[in-house]
C-alpha positions as CSV (number, residue, x, y, z in Angstrom):
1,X,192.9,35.9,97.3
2,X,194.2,34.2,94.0
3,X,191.5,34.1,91.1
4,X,192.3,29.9,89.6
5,X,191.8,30.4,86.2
6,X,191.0,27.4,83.5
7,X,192.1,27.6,79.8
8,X,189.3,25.6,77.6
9,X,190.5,25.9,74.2
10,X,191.4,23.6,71.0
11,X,194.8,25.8,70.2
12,X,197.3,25.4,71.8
13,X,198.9,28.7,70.6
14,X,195.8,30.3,72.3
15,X,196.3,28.7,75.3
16,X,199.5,29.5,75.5
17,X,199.3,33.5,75.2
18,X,197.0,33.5,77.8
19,X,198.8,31.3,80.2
20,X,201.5,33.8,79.7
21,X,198.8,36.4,80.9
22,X,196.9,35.2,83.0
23,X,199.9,34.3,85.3
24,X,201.6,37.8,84.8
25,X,199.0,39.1,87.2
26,X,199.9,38.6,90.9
27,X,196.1,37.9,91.8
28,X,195.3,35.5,89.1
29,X,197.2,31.7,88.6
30,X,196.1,28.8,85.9
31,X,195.5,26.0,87.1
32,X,194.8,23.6,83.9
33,X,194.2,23.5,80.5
34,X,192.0,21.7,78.2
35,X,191.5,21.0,74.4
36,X,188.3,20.1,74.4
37,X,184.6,20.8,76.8
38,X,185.3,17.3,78.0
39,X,188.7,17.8,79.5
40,X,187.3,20.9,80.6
41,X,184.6,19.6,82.7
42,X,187.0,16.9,84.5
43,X,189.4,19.6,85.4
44,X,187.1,22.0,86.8
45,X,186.1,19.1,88.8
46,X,189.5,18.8,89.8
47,X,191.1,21.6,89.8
48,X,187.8,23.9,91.4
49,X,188.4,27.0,89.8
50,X,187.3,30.5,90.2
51,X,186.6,30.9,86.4
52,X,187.1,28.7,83.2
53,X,187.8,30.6,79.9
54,X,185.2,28.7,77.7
55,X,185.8,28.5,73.6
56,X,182.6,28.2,72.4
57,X,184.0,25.9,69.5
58,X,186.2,22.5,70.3
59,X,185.9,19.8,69.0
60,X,184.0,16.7,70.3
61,X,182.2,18.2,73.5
62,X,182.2,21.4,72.5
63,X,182.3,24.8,75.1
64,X,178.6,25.0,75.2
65,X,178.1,21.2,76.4
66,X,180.6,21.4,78.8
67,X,179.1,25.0,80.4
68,X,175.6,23.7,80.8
69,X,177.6,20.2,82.3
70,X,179.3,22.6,84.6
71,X,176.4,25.1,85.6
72,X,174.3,21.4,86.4
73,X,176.8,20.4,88.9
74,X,176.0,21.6,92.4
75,X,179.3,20.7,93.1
76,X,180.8,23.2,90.8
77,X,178.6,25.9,92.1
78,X,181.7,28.2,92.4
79,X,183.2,27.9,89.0
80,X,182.2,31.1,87.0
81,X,182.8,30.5,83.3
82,X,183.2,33.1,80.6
83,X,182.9,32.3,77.1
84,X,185.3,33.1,74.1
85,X,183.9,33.3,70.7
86,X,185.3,34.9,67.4
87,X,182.0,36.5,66.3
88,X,180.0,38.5,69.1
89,X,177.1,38.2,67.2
90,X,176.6,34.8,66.9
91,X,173.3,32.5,68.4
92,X,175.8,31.0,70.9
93,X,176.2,33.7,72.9
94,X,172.6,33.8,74.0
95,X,172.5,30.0,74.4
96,X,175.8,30.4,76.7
97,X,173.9,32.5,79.1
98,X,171.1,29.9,79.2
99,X,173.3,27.4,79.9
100,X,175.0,29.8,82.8
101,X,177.8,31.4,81.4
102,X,178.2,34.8,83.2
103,X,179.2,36.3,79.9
104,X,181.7,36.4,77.0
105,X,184.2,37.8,75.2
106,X,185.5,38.1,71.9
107,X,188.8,36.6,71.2
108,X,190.1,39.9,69.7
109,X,189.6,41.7,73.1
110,X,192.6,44.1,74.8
111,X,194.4,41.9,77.2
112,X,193.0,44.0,79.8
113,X,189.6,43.5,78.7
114,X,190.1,39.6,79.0
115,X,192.1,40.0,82.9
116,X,189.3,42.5,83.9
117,X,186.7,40.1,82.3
118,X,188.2,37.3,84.6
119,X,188.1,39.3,87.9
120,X,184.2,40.5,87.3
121,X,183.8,36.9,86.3
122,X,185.3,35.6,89.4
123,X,183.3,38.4,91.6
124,X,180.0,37.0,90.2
125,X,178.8,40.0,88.6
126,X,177.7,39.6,84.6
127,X,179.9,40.1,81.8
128,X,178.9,41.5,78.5
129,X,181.9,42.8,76.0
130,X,181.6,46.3,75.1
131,X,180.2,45.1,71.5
132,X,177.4,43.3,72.8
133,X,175.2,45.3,73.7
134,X,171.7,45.1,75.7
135,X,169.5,45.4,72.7
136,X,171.1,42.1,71.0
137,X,171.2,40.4,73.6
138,X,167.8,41.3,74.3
139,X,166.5,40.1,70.8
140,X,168.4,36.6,70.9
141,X,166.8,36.3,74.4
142,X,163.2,37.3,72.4
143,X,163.4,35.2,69.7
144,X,164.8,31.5,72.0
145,X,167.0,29.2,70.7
146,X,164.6,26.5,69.0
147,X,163.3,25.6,72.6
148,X,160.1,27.0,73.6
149,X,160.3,25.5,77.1
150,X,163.7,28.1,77.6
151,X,161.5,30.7,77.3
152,X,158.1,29.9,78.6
153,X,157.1,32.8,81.3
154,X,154.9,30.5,83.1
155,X,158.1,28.6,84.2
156,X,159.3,31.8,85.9
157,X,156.2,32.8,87.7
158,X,156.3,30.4,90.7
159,X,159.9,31.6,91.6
160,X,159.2,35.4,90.7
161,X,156.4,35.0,93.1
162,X,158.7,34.9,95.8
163,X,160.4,37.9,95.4
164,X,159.5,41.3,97.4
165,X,158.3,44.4,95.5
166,X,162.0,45.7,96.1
167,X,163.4,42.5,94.7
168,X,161.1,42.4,91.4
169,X,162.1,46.7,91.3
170,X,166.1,45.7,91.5
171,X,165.9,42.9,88.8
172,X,165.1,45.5,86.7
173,X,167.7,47.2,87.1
174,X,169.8,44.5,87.0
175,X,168.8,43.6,83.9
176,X,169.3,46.9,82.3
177,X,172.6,46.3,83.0
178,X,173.2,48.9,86.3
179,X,175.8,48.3,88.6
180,X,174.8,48.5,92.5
181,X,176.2,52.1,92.4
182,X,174.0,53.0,90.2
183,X,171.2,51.3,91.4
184,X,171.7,52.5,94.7
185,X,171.1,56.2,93.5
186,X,168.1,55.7,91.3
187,X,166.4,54.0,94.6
188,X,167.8,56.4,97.4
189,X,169.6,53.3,99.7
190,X,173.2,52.0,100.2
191,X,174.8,50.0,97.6
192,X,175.2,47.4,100.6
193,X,171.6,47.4,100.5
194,X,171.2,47.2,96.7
195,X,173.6,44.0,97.2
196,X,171.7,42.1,99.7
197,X,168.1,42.6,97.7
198,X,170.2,41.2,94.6
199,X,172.1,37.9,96.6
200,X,168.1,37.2,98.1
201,X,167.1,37.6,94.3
202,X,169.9,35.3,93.4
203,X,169.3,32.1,96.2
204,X,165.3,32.8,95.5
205,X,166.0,32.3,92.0
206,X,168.2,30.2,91.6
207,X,170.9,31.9,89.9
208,X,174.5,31.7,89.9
209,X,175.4,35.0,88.9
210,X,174.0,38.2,87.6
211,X,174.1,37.0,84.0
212,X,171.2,34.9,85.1
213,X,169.2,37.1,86.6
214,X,169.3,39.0,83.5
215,X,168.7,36.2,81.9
216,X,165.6,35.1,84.2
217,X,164.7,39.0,83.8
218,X,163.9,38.3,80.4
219,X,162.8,35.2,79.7
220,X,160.2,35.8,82.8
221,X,158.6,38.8,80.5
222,X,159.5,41.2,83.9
223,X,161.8,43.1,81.3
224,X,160.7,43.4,78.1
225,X,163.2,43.7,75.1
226,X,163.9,46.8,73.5
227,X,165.1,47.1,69.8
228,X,166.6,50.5,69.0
């Protein structure tokens, strides 16, 4: 199966490179490029892609509008959308989560980093660049964005509710970033197993991807941040 891929970013020297990538692999095609989060909305809309490779800064509509436009769109269910930024540690990257990114990626990464960054994308499985790790994103979750209502546990509870012991006990580990693998052996079952209590977690929850089950994890106050 071929992974479409959508370019989102204001340079078109950018766009270009990783055209050139991106369509070097034989699983992987582009399918459209946009300079701005407002082209990038209408072509994911037309072009239903597999993943859109978000800048988080364009001009007018910029990647973050155009991800939370996206992640709203029941139609668009399937797109996945990593975001690109220049600095890893920047407020945006948190905010891109909340608005259902399923990760990011620095603009300096390997060109492997970015192709294996579009296939976990694509799989639906959460995307954090080897420089961001679990205790930063934890505090940016912490602290919110501004919004109280983002983080407000009481949202969470009705939909937590729903889950099985099992369910709440492989969120966890979710969010402390295992893979099924590994979660798997902590809990003695299959990994097939591990992957149907986290799909249930997902539809029960709501969430698109693993990124916002992390997400969910934390702002639910089921994991609690830890700064090292």
């Amino acid at each position: 199966m071929t992974i479409r891929v959508l370019l989102a970013d204001d340079q078109a020297l950018l766009r270009s490179a990783f055209r050139v990538l991106v369509d070097s692999e034989p699983d992987m095609e582009v399918v459209g490029e946009a300079a701005d989060g407002a082209q990038a909305v209408a072509l994911a809309r037309a072009t239903r892609a597999d993943v859109v490779l978000m800048d988080i800064r364009m001009p007018g509509t910029d990647g973050l509008a155009a991800t939370r436009t996206i992640s709203a769109d029941p139609e668009l269910a399937g797109v996945h959308i990593v975001m690109l930024t220049t600095f890893e540690v920047d407020e945006y990257v948190v905010q891109s989560l909340r608005a259902g990114a399923s990760g990011f990626l620095g603009k300096g990464a390997e060109p492997e980093e970015l192709l294996n960054a579009i296939r976990i994308a694509a799989a639906g499985d959460a995307l954090l660049s080897p420089a961001a790790t679990k205790g930063l994103i934890a505090t940016f979750l912490a602290q919110g964005d501004g919004q109280p209502e983002t983080r407000d546990p009481a949202r969470h509870h009705e939909r937590l509710a729903a889950l099985t012991v099992r369910e709440r006990e492989v969120l966890v580990l979710v969010a402390g970033g295992h893979s099924n693998d590994e979660i798997a052996e902590r809990l003695q079952v299959s990994p097939l197993t591990v992957k149907t209590h986290v799909n249930r977690a997902m539809a029960k929850l709501g969430a698109r991807d693993r990124a916002q089950l992390v997400v969910i994890a934390y702002e639910s106050g089921l994991v609690r941040p830890r700064v090292e």
